[in-house]
BAFI-3210 file (N, C-alpha, C; in Angstrom, 3 decimals, decimal comma, padded with zeros to 6 digits):
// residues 73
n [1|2|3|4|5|6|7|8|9|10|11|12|13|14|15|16|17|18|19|20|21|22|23|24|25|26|27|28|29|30|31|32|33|34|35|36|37|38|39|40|41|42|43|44|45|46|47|48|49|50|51|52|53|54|55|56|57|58|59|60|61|62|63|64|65|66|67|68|69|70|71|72|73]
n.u [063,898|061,584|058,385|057,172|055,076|053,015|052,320|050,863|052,769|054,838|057,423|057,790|060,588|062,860|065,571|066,074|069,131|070,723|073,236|073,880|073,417|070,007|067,911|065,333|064,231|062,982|061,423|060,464|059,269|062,055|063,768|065,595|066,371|067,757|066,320|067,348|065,827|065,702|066,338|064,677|066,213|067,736|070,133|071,546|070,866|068,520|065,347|063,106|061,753|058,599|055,852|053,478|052,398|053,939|052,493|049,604|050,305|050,429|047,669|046,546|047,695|045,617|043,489|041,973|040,605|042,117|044,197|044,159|046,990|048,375|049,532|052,774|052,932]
n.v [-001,218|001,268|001,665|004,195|005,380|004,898|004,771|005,163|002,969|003,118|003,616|004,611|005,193|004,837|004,719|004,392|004,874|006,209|007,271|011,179|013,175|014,324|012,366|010,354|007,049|006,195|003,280|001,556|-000,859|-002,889|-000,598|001,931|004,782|007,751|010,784|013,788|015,581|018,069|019,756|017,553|016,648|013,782|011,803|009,284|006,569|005,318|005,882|004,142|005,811|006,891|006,526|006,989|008,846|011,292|011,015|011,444|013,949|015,242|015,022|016,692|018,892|019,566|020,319|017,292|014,482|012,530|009,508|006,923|005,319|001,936|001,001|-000,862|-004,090]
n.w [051,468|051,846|050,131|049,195|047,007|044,655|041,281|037,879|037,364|038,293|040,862|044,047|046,093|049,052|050,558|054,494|055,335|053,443|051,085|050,197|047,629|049,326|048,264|045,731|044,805|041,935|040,376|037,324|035,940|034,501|034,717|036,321|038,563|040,411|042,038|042,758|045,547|045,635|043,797|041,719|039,597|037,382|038,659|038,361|036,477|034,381|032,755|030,570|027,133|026,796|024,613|024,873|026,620|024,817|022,691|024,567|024,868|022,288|021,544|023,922|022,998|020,960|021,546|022,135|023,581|026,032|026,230|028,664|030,526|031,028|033,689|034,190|034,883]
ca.u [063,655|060,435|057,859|056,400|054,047|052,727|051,509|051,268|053,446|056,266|057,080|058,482|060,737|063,866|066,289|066,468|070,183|070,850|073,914|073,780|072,135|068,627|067,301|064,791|064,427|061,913|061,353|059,439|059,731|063,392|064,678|065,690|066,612|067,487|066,264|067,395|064,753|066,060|066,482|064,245|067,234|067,967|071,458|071,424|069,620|067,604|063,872|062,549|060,696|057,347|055,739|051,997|052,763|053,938|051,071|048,644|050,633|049,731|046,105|046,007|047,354|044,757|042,390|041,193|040,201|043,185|044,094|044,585|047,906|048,201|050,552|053,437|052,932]
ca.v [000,138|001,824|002,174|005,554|005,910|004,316|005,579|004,977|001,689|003,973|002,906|005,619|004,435|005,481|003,932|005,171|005,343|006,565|008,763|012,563|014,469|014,435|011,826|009,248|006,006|005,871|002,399|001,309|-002,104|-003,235|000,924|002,419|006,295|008,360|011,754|014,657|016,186|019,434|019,641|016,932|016,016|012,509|011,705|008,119|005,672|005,930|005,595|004,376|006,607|006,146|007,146|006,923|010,417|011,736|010,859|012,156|015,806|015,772|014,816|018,101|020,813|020,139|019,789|015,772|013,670|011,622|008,030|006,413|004,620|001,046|000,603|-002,228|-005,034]
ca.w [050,974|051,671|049,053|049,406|046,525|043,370|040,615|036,604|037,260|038,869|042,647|044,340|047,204|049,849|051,734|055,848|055,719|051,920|050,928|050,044|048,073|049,661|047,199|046,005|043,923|041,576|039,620|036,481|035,472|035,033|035,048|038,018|038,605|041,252|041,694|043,837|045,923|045,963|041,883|040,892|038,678|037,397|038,283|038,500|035,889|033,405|032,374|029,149|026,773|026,928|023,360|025,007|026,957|024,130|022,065|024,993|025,036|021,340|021,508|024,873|022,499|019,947|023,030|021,924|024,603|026,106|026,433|029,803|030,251|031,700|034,185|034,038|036,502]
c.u [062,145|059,717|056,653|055,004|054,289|052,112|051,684|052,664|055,022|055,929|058,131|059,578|062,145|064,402|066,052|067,874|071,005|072,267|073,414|074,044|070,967|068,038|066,073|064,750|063,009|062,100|060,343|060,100|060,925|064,190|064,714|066,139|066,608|067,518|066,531|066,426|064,736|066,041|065,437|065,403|067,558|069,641|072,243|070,362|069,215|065,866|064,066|061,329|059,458|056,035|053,574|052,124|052,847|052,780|049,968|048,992|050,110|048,471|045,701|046,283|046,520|043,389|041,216|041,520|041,936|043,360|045,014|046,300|047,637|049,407|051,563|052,763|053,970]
c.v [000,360|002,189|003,334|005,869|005,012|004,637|005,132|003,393|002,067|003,435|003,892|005,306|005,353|004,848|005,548|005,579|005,675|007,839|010,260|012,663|013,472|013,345|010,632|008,094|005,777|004,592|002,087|-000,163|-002,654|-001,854|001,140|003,843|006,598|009,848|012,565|015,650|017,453|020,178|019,027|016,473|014,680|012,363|010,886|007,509|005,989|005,537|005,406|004,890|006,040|007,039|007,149|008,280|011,329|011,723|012,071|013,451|016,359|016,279|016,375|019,143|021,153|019,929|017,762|015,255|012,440|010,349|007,916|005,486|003,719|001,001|-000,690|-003,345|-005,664]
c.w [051,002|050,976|049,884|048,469|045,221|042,227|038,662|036,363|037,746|040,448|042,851|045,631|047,488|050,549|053,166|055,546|054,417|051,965|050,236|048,825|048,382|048,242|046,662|044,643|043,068|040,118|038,547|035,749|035,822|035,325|036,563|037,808|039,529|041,324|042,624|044,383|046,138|044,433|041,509|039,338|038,537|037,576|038,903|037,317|034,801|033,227|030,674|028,441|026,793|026,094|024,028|025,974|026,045|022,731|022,854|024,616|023,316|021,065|022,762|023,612|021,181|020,545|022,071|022,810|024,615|026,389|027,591|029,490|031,569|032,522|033,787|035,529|036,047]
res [x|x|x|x|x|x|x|x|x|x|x|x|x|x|x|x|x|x|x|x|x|x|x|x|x|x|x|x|x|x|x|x|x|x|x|x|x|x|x|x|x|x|x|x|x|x|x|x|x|x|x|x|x|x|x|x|x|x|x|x|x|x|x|x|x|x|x|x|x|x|x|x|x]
***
């Protein structure tokens, strides 16, 4: 499976010969998910929450400086 992109400890990836819908695999640690590229809908998998996002979105709407997040390895 092709890794397409990386980002925040997410690996974005695709099989060549993948069934329908239009979709892709995005991994984080042990989670897995697949999302439809036409929707962006999860409907496959799951992700676990990840309370350092939700922190930052606090710290934007009272405009305070935000904290980086570490990826997983």
């Amino acid at each position: 499976m092709p890794e397409i992109s990386r980002f925040y400890g997410i690996v974005i990836k695709m099989f060549f010969d993948d069934h329908n819908p239009p979709h892709f695999h995005a991994l984080y640690g042990e989670y897995e998910v697949l999302i439809d590229i036409n929707t962006f809908a999860v409907f496959a998998g799951n992700l676990p929450p990840r309370d350092e996002l939700l922190n930052d979105w606090e710290k934007a709407r009272v405009q305070e400086p935000l904290n980086t997040i570490e990826p997983l390895k």
